[in-house]
N, C-alpha and C positions, 0 to 999 in steps of 0.2 A: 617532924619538921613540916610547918605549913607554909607552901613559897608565896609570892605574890602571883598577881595574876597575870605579869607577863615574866614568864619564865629564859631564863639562860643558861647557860652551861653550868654555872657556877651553882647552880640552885641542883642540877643533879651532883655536881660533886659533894655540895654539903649534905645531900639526901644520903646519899651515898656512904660517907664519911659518918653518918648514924646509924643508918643500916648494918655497916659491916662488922659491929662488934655484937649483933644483934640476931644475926640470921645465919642457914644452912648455906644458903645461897640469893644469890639479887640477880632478880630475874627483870629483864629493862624491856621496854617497847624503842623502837627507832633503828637508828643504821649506824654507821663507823663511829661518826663522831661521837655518839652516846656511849659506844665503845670503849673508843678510849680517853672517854671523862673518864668514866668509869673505872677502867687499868689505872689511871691517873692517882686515883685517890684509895683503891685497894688494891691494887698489885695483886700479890698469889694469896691473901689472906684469907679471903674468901672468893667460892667459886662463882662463875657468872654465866649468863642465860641470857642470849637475844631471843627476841618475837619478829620476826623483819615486817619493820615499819617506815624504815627509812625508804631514801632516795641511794642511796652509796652501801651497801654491804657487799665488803668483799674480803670481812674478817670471817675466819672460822670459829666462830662460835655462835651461830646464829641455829634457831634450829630451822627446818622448810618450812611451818610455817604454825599459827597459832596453836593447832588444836598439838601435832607434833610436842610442840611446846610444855604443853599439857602432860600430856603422855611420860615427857623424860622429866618432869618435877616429880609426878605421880609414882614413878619408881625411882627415887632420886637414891634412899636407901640403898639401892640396888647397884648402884654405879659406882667405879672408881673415878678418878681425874685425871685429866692431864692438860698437858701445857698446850694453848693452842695459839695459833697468829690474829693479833690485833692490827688491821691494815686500815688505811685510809689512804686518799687522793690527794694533790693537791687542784681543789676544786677550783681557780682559776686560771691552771693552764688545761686543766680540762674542759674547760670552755672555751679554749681557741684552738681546741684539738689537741694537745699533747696529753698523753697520759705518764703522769706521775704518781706509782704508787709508791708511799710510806709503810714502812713496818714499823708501828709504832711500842710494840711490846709482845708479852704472852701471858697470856692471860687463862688461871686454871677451869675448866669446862669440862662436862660429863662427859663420859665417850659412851658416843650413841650413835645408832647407826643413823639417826635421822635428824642429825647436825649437817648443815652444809658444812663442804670441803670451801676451802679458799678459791677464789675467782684466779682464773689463768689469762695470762694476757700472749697475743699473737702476733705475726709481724704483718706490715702492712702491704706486701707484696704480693700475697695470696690472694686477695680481696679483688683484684683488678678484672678476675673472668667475672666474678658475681655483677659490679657496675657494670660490663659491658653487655652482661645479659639481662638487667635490669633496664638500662636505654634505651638498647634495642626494642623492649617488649612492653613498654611503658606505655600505659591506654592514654594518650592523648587526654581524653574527655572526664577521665579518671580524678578522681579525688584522692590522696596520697597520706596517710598518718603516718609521719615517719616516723621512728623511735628513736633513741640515744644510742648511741653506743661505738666503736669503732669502724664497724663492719658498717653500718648505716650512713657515719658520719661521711663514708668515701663516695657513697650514693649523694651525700647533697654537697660536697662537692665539685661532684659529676655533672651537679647541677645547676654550679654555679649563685645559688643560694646565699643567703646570709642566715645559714639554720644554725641551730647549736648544739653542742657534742652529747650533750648530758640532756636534754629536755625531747619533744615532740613537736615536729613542725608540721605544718598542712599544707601541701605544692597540689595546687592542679592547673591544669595547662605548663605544665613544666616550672611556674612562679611560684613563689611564697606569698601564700595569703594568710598565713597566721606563724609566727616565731613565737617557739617556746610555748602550748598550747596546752591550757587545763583541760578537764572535761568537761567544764561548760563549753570552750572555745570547740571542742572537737564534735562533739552532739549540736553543734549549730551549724556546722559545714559538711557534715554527713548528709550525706544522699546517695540514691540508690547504683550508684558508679564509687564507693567509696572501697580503700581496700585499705590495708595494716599494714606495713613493713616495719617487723623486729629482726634481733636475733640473740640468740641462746646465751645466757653468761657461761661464759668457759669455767669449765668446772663443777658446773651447778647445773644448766639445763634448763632455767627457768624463762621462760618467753614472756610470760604476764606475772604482774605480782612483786617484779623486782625491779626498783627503781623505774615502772614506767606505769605508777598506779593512775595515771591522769587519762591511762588509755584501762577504762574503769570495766568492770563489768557488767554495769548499762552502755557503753559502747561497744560492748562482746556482744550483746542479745541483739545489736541492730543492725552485724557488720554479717555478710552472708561467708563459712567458714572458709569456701573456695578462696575467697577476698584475703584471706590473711596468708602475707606470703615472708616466709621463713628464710634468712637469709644464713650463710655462716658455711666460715671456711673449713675444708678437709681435714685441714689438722685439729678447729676445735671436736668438727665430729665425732672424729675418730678418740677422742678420751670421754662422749656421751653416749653411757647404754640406754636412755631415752631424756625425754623432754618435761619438762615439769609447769605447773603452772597454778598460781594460788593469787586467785584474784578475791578472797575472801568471800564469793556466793559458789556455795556448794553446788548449785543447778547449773549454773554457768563452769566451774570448772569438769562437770560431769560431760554437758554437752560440748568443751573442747578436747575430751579424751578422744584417743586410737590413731591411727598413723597419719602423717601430714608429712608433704613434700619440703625437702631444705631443699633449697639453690647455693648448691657448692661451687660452682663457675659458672663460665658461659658453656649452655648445653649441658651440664651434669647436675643431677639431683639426686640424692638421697632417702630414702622411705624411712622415717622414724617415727616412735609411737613418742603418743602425748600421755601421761600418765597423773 
């Protein structure tokens, strides 16, 4: 199948739709929605393999990350199947802050230890010591990368912001000087006061690499590590035995390994390793 040069859904599911009478397995680059084209158009016929490329994986079947990927094709022989959860969002009320997730099918996937589990989602009540200890302690003069996510979205709330749920804003002096922020935008307002606020996807663990690749690994090499501050409530901790990160440069995920502080409330933090 040769697509054209600007591709859409339709173009993986006819991909798709060729491949599956043809292959062991169809192994995709991207996130949900390539997903579940992909369920869409083979179902349990044949098994299936994410590479997480996307902006949105929080189906299980994805493996941590390329080379991983690699690895569970390479003993593919070796593996059984089984059914696993194809999820997606409804990505515009996740950009006015609700989060709707979809189960959109099951889809058969190797069972391997080094498949992400399904993304977990938490209530919004817990979050409230971590904003009041982010206010509080908030460098004025400070330059701010915020990330996506629940836990963060209540930070720019907090701040009254026109940020967005799902992207990377830039606040300093308490304002929005950049909404929804590539790594071009973020590499041009970086300076030596700049700091990261993420936090962990439930279930996963991952800080860099997931859904926040626009905070790149040329903006890891220029942000000092103190600077990146770890946000996330008690309850997702407590189901993470450490922290993950796969920003695709081997150097840069080496030099964010070993233990880094989470901000679980106001006053409380947690010691967890980066792995």
């Amino acid at each position: 199948y040769t697509p054209p040069k600007k591709t859409t859904a339709d173009d993986t599911k006819k991909a798709a739709e060729i491949m599956k009478e043809k292959v062991d397995i169809i192994v995709f680059a991207g996130g949900d929605g390539t997903a579940a084209d992909i369920l869409d158009v083979v179902g349990n016929d044949v098994p299936i393999l994410g590479v997480p490329a996307g902006v949105k994986m929080y189906s299980s079947v994805f493996a941590l990350n390329p080379r991983d990927a690699a690895e569970i094709v390479d003993s593919l022989e070796e593996l059984q199947m089984e059914e696993r959860e194809v999820m997606d969002i409804d990505e515009e009320a996740f950009r006015q802050g609700e989060l709707k997730i979809k189960l959109k099918g099951y889809a058969l996937t190797p069972i391997h230890e080094k498949i992400q589990g399904g993304k977990e989602v938490y209530a919004v009540g817990s979050k409230e010591g971590i904003v009041e200890w982010f206010m509080k302690n908030m460098d004025e003069k400070g330059t701010y990368i915020i990330g996506g996510g629940s836990t963060t979205w209540s930070i720019k709330e907090a701040l009254g912001i026109n940020g967005t749920f799902l992207g990377a804003d830039i606040v300093k002096g308490g304002k929005l000087i950049c909404r929804d922020a590539t790594e071009k935008d973020i590499l041009k307002h970086m300076d030596k006061n700049a700091y990261i606020v993420v936090s962990p996807l439930g279930g996963q663990g991952f800080i860099f690499g997931r859904g926040n690749q626009q905070i790149s690994s040329e903006v890891l090499r220029r942000i000092k590590r103190d600077n990146i501050l770890v946000v996330g409530t008690r309850e997702k901790l407590a189901r993470l035995d450490s922290l993950r990160v796969d920003t695709g440069d081997k150097e840069v995920d080496e030099m964010l390994k070993g233990y880094i502080q989470v901000i679980t409330g106001y006053g409380e933090k947690k010691l967890i390793r980066i792995e």
